[in-house]
C-alpha positions in Angstrom: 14.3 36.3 20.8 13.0 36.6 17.0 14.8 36.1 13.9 17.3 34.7 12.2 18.9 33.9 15.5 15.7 32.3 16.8 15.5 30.1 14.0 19.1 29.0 14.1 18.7 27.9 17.4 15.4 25.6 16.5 17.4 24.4 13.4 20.2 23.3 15.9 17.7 22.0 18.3 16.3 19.6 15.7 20.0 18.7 15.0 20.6 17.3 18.0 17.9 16.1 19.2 18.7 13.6 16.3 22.1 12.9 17.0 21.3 12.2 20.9 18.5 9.8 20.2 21.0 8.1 18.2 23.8 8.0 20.0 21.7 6.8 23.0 20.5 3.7 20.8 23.3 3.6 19.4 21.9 3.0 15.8 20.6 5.1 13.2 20.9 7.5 10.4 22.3 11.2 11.6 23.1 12.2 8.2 20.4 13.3 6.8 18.6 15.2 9.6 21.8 17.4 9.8 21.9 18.4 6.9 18.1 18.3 6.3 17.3 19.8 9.5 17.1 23.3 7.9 14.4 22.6 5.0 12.6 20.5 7.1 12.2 23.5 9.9 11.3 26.2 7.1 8.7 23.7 5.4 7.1 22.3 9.3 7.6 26.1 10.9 6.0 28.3 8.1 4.2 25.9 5.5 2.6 23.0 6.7 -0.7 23.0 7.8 -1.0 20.2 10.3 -2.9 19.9 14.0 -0.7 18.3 16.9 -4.2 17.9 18.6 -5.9 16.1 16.0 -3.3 14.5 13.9 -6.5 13.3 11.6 -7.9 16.2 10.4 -8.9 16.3 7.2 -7.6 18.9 5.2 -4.3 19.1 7.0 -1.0 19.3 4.8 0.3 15.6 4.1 4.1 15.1 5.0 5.7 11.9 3.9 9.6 11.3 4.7 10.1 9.3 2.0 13.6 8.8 3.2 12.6 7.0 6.3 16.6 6.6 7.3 16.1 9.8 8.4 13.1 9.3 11.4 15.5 10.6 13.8 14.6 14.2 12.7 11.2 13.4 12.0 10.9 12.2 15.4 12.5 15.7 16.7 10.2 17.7 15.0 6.6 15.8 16.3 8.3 15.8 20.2 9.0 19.8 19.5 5.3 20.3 18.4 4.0 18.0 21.0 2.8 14.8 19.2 5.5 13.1 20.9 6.8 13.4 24.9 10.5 13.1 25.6 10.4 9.5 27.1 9.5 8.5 23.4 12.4 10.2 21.0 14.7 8.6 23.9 13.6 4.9 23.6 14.4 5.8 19.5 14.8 2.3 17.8 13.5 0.3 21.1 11.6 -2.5 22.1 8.0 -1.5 22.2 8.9 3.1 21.2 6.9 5.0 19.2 9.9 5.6 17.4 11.0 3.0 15.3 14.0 2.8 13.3 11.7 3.6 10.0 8.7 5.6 10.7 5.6 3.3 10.9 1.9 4.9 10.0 -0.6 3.4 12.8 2.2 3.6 15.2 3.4 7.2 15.8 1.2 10.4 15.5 2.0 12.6 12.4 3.6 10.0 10.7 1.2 9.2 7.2 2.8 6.7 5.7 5.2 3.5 6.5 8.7 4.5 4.9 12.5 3.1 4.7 12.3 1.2 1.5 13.4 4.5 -0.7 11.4 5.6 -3.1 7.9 4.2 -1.7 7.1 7.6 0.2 7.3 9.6 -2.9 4.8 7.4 -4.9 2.5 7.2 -1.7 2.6 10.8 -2.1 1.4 10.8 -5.8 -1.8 8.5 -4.5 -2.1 11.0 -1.6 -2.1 14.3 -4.2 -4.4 12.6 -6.3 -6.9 11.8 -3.3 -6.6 15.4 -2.5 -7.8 16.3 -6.3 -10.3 13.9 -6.6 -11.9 15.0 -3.5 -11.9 18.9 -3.9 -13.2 18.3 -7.3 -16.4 16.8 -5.5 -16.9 18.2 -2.3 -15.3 21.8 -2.9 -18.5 24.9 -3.9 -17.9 28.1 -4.2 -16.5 29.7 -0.9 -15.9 26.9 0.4 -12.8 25.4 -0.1 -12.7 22.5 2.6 -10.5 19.9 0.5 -7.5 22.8 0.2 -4.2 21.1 1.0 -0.5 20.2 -0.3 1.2 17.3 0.0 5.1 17.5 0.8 8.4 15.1 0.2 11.2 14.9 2.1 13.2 12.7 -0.5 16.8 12.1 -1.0 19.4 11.0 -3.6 18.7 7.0 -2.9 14.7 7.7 -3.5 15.3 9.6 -6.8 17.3 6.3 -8.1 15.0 3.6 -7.4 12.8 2.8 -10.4 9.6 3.2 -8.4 9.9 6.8 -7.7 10.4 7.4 -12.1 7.3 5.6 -12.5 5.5 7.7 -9.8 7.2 11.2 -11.3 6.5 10.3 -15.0 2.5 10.4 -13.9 2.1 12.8 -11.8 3.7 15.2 -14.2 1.0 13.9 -17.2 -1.6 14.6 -14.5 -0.6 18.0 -13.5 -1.0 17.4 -9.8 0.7 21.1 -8.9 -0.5 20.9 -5.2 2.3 17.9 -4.7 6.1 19.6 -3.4 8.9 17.3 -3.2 11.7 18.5 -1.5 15.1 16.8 -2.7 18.1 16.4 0.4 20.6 16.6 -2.5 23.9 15.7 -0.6 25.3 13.8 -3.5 26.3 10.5 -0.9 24.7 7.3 -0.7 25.9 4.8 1.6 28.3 2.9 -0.8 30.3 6.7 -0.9 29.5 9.4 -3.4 26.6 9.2 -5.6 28.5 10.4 -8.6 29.4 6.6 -9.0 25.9 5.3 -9.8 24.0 9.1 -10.1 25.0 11.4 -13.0 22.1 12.1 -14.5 21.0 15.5 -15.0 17.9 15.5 -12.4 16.8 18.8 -13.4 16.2 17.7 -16.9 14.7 14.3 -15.7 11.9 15.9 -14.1 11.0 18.8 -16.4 10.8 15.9 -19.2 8.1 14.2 -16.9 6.2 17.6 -16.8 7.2 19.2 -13.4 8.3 22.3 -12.0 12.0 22.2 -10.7 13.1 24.6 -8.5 17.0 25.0 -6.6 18.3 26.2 -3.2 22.0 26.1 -3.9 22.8 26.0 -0.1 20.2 24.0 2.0 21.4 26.4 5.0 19.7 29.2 3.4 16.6 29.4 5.4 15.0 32.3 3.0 16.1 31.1 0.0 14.1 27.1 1.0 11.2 29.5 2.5 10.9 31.5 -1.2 11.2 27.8 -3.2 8.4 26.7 -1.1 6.3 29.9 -1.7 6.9 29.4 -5.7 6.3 26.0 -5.4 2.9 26.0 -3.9 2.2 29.3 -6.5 2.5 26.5 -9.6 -1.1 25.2 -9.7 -0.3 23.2 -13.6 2.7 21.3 -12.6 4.0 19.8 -9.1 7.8 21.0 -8.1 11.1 19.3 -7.5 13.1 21.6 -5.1 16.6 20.9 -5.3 18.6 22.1 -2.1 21.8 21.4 -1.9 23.0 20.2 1.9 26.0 18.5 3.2 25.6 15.1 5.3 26.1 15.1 8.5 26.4 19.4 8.7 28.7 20.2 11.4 30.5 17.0 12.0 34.2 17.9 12.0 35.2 15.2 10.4 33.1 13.2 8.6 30.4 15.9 7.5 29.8 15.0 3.7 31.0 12.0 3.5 29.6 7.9 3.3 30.6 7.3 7.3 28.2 9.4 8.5 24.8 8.0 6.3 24.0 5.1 8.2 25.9 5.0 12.0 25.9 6.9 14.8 28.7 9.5 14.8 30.4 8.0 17.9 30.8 10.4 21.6 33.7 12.1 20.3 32.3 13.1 16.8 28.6 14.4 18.4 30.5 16.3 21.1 32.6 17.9 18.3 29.9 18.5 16.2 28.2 20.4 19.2 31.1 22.4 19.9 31.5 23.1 16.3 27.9 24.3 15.7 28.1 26.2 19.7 25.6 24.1 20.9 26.2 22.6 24.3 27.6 19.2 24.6 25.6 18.3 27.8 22.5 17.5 28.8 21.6 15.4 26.1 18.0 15.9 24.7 18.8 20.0 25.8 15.9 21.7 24.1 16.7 25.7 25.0 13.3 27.8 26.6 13.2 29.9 23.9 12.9 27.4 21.2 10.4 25.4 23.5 8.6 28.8 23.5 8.8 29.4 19.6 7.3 25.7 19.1 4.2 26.3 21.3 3.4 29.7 19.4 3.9 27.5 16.0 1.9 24.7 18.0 -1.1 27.6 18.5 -0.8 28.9 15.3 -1.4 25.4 13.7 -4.4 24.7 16.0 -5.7 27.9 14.9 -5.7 27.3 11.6 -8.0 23.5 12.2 -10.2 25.8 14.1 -10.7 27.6 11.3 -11.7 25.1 9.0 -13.5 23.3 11.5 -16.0 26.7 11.3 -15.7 26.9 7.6 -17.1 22.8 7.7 -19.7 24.1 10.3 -21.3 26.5 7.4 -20.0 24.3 4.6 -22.3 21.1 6.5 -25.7 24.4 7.1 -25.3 24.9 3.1 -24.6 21.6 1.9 -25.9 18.9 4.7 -25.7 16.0 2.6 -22.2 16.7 1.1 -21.1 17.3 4.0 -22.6 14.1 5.4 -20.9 12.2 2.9 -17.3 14.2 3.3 -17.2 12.9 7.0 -18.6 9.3 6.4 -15.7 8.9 3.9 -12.9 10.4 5.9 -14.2 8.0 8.8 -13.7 5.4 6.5 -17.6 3.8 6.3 -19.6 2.3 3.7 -22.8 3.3 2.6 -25.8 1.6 4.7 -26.6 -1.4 2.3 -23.7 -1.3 0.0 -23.5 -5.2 0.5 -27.1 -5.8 -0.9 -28.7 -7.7 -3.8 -25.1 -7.7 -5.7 -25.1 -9.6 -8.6 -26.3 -13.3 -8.6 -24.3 -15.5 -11.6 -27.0 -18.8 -12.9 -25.5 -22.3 -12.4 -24.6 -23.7 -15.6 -22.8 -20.8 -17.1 -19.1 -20.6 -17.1 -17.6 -17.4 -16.8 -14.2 -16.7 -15.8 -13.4 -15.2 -12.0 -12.2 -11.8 -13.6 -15.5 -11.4 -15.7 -17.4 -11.8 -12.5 -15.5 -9.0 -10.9 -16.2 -7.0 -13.1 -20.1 -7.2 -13.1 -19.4 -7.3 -9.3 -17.3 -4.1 -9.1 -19.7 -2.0 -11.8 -22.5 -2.9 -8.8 -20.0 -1.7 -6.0 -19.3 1.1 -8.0 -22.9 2.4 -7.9 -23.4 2.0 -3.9 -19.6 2.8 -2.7 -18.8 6.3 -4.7 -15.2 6.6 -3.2 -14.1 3.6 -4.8 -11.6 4.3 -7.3 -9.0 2.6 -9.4 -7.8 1.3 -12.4 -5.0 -1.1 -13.9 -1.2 -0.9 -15.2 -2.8 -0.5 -19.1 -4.4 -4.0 -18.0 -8.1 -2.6 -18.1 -9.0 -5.1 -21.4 -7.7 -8.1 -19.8 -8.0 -7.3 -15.8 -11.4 -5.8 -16.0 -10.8 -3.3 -12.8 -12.6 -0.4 -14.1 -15.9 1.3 -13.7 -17.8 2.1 -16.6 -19.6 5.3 -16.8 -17.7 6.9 -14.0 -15.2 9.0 -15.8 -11.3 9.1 -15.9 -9.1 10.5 -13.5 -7.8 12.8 -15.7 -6.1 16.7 -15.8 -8.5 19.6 -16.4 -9.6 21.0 -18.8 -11.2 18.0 -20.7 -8.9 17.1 -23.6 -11.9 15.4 -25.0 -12.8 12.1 -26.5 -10.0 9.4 -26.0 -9.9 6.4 -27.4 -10.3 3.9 -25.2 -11.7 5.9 -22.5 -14.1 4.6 -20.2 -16.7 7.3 -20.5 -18.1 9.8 -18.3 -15.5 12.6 -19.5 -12.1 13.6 -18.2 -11.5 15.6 -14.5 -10.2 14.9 -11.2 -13.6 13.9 -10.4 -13.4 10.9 -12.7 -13.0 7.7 -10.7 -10.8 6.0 -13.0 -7.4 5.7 -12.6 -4.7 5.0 -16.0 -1.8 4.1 -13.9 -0.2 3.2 -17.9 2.4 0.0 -17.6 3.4 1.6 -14.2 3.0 -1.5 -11.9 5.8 -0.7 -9.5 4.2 2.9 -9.1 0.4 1.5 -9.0 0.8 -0.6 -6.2 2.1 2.5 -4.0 -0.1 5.1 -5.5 -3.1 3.2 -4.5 -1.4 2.6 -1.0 -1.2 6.8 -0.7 -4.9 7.3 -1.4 -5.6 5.1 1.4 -3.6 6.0 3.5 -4.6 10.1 2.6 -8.7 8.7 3.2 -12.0 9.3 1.7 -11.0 6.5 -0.9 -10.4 3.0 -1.4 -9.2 2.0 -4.3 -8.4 -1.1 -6.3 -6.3 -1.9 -8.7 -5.4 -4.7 -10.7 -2.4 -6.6 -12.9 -1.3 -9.9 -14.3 -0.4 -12.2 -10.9 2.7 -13.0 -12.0 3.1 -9.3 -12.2 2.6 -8.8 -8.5 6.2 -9.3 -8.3 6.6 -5.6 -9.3 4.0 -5.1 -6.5 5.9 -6.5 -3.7 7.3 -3.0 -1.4 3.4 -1.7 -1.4 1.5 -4.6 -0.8 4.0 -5.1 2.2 3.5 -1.6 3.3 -0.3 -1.8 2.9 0.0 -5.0 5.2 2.3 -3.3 7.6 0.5 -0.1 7.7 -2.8 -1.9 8.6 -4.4 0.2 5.4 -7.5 -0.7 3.2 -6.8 -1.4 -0.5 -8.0 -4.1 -3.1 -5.2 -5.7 -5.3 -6.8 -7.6 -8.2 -4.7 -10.2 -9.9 -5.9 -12.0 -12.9 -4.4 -14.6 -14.8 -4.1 -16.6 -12.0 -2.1 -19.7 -13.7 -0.7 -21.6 -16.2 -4.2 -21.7 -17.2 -3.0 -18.4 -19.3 -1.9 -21.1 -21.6 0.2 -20.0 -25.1 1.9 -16.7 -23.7 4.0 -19.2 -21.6 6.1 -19.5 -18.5 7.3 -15.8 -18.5 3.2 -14.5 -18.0 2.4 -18.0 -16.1 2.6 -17.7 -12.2 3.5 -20.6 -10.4 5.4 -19.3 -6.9 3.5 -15.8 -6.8 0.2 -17.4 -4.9 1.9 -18.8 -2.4 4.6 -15.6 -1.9 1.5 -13.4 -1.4 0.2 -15.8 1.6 3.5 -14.9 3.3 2.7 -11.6 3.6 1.5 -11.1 7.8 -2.0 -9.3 7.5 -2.3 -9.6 3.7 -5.5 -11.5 3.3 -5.6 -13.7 -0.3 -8.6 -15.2 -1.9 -9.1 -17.2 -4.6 -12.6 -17.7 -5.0 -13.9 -20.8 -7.2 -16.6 -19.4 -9.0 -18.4 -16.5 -9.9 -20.4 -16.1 -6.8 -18.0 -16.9 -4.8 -16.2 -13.4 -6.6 -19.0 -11.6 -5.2 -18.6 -12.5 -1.5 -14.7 -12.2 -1.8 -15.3 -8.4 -3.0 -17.8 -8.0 0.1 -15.0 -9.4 2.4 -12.1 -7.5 0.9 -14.5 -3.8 1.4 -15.6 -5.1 4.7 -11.8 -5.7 5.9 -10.9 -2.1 7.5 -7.3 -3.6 9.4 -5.6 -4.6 6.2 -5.5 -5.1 2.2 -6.4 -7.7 0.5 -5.3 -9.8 -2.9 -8.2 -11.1 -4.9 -6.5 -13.7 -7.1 -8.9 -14.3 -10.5 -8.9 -16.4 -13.5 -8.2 -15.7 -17.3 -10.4 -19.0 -18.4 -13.9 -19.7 -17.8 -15.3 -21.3 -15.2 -18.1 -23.0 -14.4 -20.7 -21.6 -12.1 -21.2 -24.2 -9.5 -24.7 -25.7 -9.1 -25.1 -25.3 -5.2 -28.1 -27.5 -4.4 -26.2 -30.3 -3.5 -23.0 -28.0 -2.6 -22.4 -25.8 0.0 -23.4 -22.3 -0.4 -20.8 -19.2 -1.5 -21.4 -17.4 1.6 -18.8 -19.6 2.8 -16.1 -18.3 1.9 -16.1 -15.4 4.3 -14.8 -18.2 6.8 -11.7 -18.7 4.4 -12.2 -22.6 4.0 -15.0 -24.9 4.1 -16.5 -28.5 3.5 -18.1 -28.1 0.1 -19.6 -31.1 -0.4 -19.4 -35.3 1.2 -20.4 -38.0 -0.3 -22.3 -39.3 2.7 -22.4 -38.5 6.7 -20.1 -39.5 9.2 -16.2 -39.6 8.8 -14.4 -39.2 5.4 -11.8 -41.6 4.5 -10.4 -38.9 2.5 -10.4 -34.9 2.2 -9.9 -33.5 -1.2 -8.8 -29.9 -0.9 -8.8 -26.8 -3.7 -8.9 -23.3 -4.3 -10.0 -21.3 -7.3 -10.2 -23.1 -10.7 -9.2 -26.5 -9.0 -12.0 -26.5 -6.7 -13.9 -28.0 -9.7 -11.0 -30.5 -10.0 -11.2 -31.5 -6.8 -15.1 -32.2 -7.0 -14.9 -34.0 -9.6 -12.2 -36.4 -8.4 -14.4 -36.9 -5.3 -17.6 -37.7 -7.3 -15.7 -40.4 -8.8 -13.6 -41.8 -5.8 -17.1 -41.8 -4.3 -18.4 -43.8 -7.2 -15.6 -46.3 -5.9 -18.0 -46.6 -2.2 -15.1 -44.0 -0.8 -16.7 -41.6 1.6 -15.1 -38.3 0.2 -14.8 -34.7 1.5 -14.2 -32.0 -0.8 -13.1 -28.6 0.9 -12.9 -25.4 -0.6 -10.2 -23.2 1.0 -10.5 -19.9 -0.9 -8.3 -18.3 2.1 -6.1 -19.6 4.3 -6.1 -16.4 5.9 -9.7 -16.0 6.9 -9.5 -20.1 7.6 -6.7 -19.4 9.9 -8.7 -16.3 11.7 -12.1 -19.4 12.7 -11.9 -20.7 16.3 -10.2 -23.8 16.3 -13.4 -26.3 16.9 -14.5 -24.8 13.3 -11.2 -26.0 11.5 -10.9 -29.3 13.4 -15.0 -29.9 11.6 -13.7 -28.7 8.0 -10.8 -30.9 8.5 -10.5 -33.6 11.7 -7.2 -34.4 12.3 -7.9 -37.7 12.8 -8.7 -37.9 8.6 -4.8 -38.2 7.5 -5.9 -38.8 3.7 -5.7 -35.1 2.5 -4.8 -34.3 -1.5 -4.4 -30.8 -2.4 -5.1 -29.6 -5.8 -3.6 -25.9 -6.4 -1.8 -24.9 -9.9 0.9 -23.4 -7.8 3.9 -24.1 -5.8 2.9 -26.8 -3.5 4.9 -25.2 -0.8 3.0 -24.1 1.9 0.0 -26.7 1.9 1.9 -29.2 4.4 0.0 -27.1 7.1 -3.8 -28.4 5.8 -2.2 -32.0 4.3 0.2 -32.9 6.8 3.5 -34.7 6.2 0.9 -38.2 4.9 -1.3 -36.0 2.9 -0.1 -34.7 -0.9 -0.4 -31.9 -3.4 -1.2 -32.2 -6.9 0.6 -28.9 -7.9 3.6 -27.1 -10.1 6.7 -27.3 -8.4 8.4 -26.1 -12.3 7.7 -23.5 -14.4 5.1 -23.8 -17.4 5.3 -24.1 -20.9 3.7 -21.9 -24.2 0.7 -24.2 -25.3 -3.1 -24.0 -25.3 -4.1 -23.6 -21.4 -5.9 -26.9 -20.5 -3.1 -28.9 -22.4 -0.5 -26.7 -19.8 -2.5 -27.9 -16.9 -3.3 -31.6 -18.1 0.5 -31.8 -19.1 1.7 -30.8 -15.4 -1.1 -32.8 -14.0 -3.8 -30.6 -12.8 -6.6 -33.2 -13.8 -9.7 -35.3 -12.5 -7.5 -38.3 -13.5 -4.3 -37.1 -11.8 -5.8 -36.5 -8.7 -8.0 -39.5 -8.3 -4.5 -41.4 -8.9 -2.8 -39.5 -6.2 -5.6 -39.9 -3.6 -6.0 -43.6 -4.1 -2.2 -44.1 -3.4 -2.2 -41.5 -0.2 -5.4 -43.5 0.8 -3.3 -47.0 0.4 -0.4 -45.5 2.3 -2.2 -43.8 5.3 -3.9 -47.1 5.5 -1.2 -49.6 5.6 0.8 -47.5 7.9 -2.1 -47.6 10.2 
């Protein structure tokens, strides 16, 4: 059986293979994949390059499903081309599947990216296009094209209204990625009922404004006409492409086809045998998959196989004509660092004061040298946040426009390392997630910390998604002084240590900068937040002081006033650990035996065996103070319920910096107060 008859059959296949694994778990979203069934067949069966063997080959065609609602046919297609076996799409949605109700990256093969919350997938899939560019611009000679590959969307009406996804659009269109496809379910329904109640915008003109391509397949059924979209698509090099097919939700369901009941529930026994019937496709067994399409899937399985072989012998001359580029491709798509990368970084002099974000800086221009697929930049922040890398050029569309203003240097290409997200947080935070997740990159980026509100889906994601990246935030309290409480964070520290397998830091110093960037490249299983000061800060004289080494082990005693037992533990992070040890010098001046403990991270504290914590802080020493300029909420785990925090439990106010933090008691003076009075009531209550 071949043709149009063939086809219809695997369509329907992928239909209800959907609609079984949802009606068995009795949850899910069948809308989408039976209406989206069709696209998704022409893109998977006669576009995209992929390898069910080795789901991580390198130059295989990216697909993100950045409507995640629809993992049901997602799921359908990996189990047809054998990344999945049957037992899997029918424990959909279950305790301990391969098939979650969203698709998870990490957790099923063939899956890329960690979608549901709309919109993300398509801005992962600007970061993963732009990976793609930037590494074909350095690895790719003559005749040997081994970076060579698209990246595809599966997005639908919800994704194209969320913010994220116009932030994402606007720049990839200014940097002309053509090689990114997104292919738009437009059904016109959102789970609320039609989207013509929050969605009238012309799309078409939308997109063309941001610089793309937009293509239309008035009837999403049309195999041929998706196929020649596709084909015209991946023919625009200068611009990426919207395709616009019109479906109906829920195709085939008697009815509620093309309407709001069928977006997010299972259509019920009655409605999936109807739709069956209605579409001639038997109502029993469930999960029926018929020989011939089982047969059409292992030729397409072949065919795909085929095509890595291929490339694996193109990379077998590519690595006899070019050993050390090709040495390099494969220790970056492994994800390694350089041998020695960590070595002889910068060193910063006691007695200097220089602010945390200054220090990363000269830190990252040092990483920059040894680490070449580092790569990054800030939302328009690169003035104030410092995440750049000078000398390493800009991230930019061919040909070079020439001398910018502003530019970092190096000239303009998709070889430049530096990324101008423009004031795009919502977008930057996702787009750095889809080069790490696409590989042979990590990259950094960096915004105001009160900012990393806008941030929140991504850094989630990254966490979720167990994926590399560096988030720099700067301006790390109301130490940012006269732009006032609506650029001063106060709950955002503490929000970001909620996050399970985000790691935070906030280092004190300037040398404790440089070990925090060695911990954050170092950390493979997860991203981490590097939280970083506007104001100077002293560089601590560590001859009588613990060294900055330390902080790889999250929290640490930084300095007693004499052995044995403290009577009381003085605990800070970032700027305050100077507040703290200060306080303790002249508590300790009062015959007090004080402990001063810097816990940059409660993260990495939390990760120490247990006998380390219990000798940073016994549990038997009750007097604890915290000092944080930050929500206190949250520290009761290192104080205890007898312990306090000297911290901001209220918003800040426009003044000079060090009056906002004297005002709202961030002092050597508030603190000693405080101590002395948790000292006198841990002692009187015995």
């Amino acid at each position: 059986m071949k043709g149009a008859v063939l086809d219809e059959l695997c369509v329907n296949a992928l239909r209800f293979l959907a609609v079984d694994m949802i009606e068995r778990a009795k949850s899910g979203h069948p809308g989408l994949p039976l209406g989206a069934a069709p696209m998704a067949y022409v893109l998977w069966s006669r576009h995209l390059r992929h390898s069910p063997c080795n789901p991580s080959w390198p130059d295989r065609d990216r697909f993100i499903l950045s409507a995640g609602h629809g993992s049901a046919l997602l799921y359908a297609l990996l189990h047809l081309f054998g990344y999945l076996p049957l037992e899997e799409i029918q424990n959909f949605r279950q305790w301990g599947s391969r098939t979650p109700g969203h698709p998870e990256a990490g957790l099923t093969p063939g899956v890329e990216v960690t979608t549901g919350p709309l919109g993300q997938g398509f801005a992962n899939a600007v970061g993963m296009a732009i990976a793609e560019a930037h590494l074909a611009a350095l690895f790719n000679r003559p005749g040997f094209p081994i970076v060579d590959h698209y990246t595809y969307v599966l997005a639908s009406d919800g994704d194209l209204m969320e913010g994220v996804v116009a932030e994402a659009a606007s720049l990839a269109g200014h940097l002309r990625l053509g090689k990114l496809i997104v292919l738009y379910d437009q059904n016109f329904v959102s789970l609320a009922g039609s989207t013509a109640l929050a969605f009238t915008e012309d799309v078409r003109k939308r997109f063309e404004a941001y610089g793309w391509q937009v293509l239309e397949v008035p009837d999403g059924n049309d195999l041929e006409a998706v196929h020649g979209a596709i084909q015209a698509a991946k023919a625009e090099r200068e611009r990426p492409s919207l395709i616009c097919v019109r479906t109906v939700i829920g195709y085939g369901a008697p009815t509620k086809a093309g309407t709001f009941h069928v977006h997010g529930a299972p259509l019920g026994p009655e409605e999936a045998r109807a739709a069956k019937r209605n579409l001639g496709w038997p109502e029993e067994p469930p999960f029926f998959v018929p020989e011939e399409v089982r047969a059409h899937f292992a030729e397409l399985r072949a065919k795909a196989e085929a095509e890595e072989a291929a490339w694996q012998k193109l990379f077998s001359e590519y690595a006899r004509a070019y050993p050390e580029l090709a040495q390099e491709f494969q220790r970056r798509m492994a994800g390694e660092l350089p041998p020695g990368w960590d070595q002889n970084l910068p060193e910063f002099a006691p007695g200097t004061k220089v602010s945390t974000r200054k220090a990363s800086e000269a830190v990252l221009q040092a990483l920059g040298e040894r680490i070449p697929e580092l790569m990054g930049g800030s939302a328009d922040l690169n003035p104030s946040c410092f995440t750049w890398l000078k000398g390493k050029g800009d991230f930019q569309a061919p040909p070079d426009p020439g001398p910018v203003q502003g530019a970092v240097g190096g000239g303009w290409s998709y070889a430049g390392r530096n990324l101008h997200f423009g004031v795009r947080e919502h977008a930057m935070g996702a787009i750095a997630l889809g080069m790490a997740r696409h590989g042979g990159v990590i990259p950094f980026c960096g915004t105001f910390l009160v900012f990393s509100d806008y941030m929140r889906p991504p850094i989630r994601l990254a966490a979720m998604s167990h994926t590399r990246a560096v988030f720099v935030f700067t301006h790390d309290s109301v130490a940012v002084g006269e732009d006032g409480p609506t650029h001063q964070p106060v709950e955002q520290l503490m929000n970001l240590r909620c996050v399970p397998n985000l790691v935070v830091i906030r280092p004190a110093d300037a040398n404790e900068v440089r070990e925090a960037w060695v911990a954050a490249l170092r950390r493979k299983e997860g991203p981490t937040a590097l939280i970083l000061t506007r104001q100077d800060v002293p560089v601590l004289d560590r001859r009588d002081l613990a060294g900055p080494e330390n902080l790889h082990r999250g929290g640490y005693m930084l300095w007693q006033a004499r052995e044995g037992q403290p009577d009381l533990i003085l605990i800070g992070t970032g700027s305050e650990v100077l507040v703290a040890l200060e306080a303790g010098k002249k508590l300790a001046e009062e015959g007090l035996n004080v402990r001063v403990v810097a816990l940059p991270s409660f993260e990495l504290f939390a990760a120490q065996p247990e006998a380390y914590r219990e000798a940073v802080l016994p549990k038997a020493v009750r007097a604890r103070v915290a000092v944080e300029a930050g929500c206190p909420l949250g520290w009761e785990r290192y104080v205890g319920l007898d312990g306090a925090v000297v911290g901001i439990a209220r918003f800040g106010a426009s003044a000079p910096g060090q009056a906002v933090l004297e005002k709202l008691g961030i002092s050597v003076e508030n603190v000693v107060r405080v101590a002395k009075a948790v000292l006198s009531q841990t002692r009187s209550s015995g």
